[in-house]
C-alpha positions as CSV (number, residue, x, y, z in Angstrom):
1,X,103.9,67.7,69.2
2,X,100.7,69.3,67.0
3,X,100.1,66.9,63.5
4,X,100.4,70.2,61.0
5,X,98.6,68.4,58.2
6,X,94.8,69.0,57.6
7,X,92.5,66.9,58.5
8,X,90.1,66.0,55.5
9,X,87.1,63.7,55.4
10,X,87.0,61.3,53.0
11,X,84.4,60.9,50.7
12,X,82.3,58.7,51.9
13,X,81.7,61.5,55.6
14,X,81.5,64.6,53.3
15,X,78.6,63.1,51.4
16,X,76.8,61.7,54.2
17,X,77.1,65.2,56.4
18,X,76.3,66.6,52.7
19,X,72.8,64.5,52.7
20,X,71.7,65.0,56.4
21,X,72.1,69.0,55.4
22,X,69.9,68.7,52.3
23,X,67.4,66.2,54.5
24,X,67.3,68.8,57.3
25,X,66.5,71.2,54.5
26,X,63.9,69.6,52.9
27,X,61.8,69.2,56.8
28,X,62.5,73.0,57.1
29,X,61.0,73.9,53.9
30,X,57.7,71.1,54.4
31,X,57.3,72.9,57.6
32,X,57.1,76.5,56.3
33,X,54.7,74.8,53.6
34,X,52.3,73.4,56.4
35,X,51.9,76.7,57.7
36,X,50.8,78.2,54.1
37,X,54.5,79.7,53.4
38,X,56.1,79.0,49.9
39,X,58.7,80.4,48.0
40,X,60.3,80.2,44.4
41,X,63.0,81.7,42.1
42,X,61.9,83.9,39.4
43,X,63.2,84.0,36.4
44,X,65.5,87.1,37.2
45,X,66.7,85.2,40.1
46,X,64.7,87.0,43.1
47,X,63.1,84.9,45.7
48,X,59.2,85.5,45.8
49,X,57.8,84.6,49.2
50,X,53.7,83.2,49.2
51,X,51.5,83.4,52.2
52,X,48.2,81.7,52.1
């Protein structure tokens, strides 16, 4: 027979998946960096996108 209750993380395995995200976020974005590309928020909320 199938269990019919969800399975939820606790606490504790949402923020660690939660951290490895924002980690794997921050690599992607110092790797855009090292090849000159950046990118902000302006203050209407639009995404500018620098190449150097």
């Amino acid at each position: 027979m199938l269990e019919s209750s969800p399975l939820l993380p606790t606490l504790a395995e949402f923020a660690a998946v939660d951290r490895a995200l924002q980690d794997a976020g921050r690599h992607i974005v110092d790797m855009w960096a090292s090849l000159g590309v950046t990118a902000r928020l302006t203050d209407d909320e639009q995404l500018y996108v620098s190449v150097a």
